[in-house]
matplotlib code that plots the C-alpha trace (Angstrom):
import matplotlib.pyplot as plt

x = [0.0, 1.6, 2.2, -0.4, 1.9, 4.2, 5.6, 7.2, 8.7, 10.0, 8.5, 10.0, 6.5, 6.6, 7.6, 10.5, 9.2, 9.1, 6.0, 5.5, 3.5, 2.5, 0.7, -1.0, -0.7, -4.8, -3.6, -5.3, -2.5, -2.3, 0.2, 1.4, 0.8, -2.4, -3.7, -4.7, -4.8, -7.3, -9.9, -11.4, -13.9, -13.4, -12.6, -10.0, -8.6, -5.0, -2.6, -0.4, 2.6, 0.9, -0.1, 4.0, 4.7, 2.2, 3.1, 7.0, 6.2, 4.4, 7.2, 9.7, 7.0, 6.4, 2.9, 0.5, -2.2, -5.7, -7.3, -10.3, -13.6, -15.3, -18.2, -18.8, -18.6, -17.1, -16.0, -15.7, -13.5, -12.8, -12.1, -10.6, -12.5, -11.7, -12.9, -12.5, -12.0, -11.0, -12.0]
y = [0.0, 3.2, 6.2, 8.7, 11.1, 13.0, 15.0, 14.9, 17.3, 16.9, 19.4, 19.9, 19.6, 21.9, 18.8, 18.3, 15.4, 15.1, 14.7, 14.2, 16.7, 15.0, 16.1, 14.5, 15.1, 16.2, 19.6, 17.1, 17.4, 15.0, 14.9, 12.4, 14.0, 13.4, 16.8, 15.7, 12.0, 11.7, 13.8, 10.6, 13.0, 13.7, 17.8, 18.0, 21.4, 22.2, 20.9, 23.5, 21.7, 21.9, 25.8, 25.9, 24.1, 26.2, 29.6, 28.5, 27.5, 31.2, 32.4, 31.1, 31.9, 28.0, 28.8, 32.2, 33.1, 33.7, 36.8, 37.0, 38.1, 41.3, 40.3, 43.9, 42.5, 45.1, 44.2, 46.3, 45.5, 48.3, 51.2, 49.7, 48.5, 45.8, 45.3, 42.0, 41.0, 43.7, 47.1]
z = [0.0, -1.2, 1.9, 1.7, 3.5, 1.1, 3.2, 6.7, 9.8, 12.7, 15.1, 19.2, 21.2, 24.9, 26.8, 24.8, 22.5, 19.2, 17.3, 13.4, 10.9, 8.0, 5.1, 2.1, -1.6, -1.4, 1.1, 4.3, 7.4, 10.5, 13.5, 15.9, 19.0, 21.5, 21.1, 17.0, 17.4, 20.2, 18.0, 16.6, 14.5, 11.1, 10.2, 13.1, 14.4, 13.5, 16.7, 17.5, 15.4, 12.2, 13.0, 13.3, 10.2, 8.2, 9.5, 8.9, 5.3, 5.1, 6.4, 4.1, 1.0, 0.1, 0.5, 0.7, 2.4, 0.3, 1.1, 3.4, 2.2, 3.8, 6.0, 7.0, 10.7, 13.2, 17.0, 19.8, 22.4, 25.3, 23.3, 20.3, 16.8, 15.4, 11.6, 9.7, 6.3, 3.5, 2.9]

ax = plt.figure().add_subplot(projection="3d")
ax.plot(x, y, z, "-o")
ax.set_aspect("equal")
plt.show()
């Protein structure tokens, strides 16, 4: 059975282990630590280790962020504003 993971990192966890990122030629990532592998539901959140790995490859321009649409939606929080999307 061929690996569905193409590609593979090594990333340091807080308690000094090392857990795997892994992503698959379809864009889907997984990782080897508790946090991601005890969601046993499909659609899992990004693990803090795959939230490294992408921001790193952003970083190093291997991959860009898409724009985000305007929703017009405006929050207040004490005396700042807050607007999200594009103008």
């Amino acid at each position: 059975m061929a690996d569905v993971w193409v590609e593979r990192w090594p990333v340091q966890g807080t308690s000094g282990k090392t857990w795997t990122v892994a992503r698959k030629a379809n864009g889907e990532w997984g990782c080897s630590c508790p946090a991601w592998t005890m969601k046993k539901n499909k659609g899992r959140p990004d693990c803090q280790h795959i939230l490294k790995i992408k921001l790193q490859m952003v970083g190093e321009g291997k991959v860009s962020v898409a724009p985000t649409k305007n929703l017009g939606k405006t929050k207040t929080e004490n005396t700042r504003s807050i607007t999200f999307g594009d103008d």
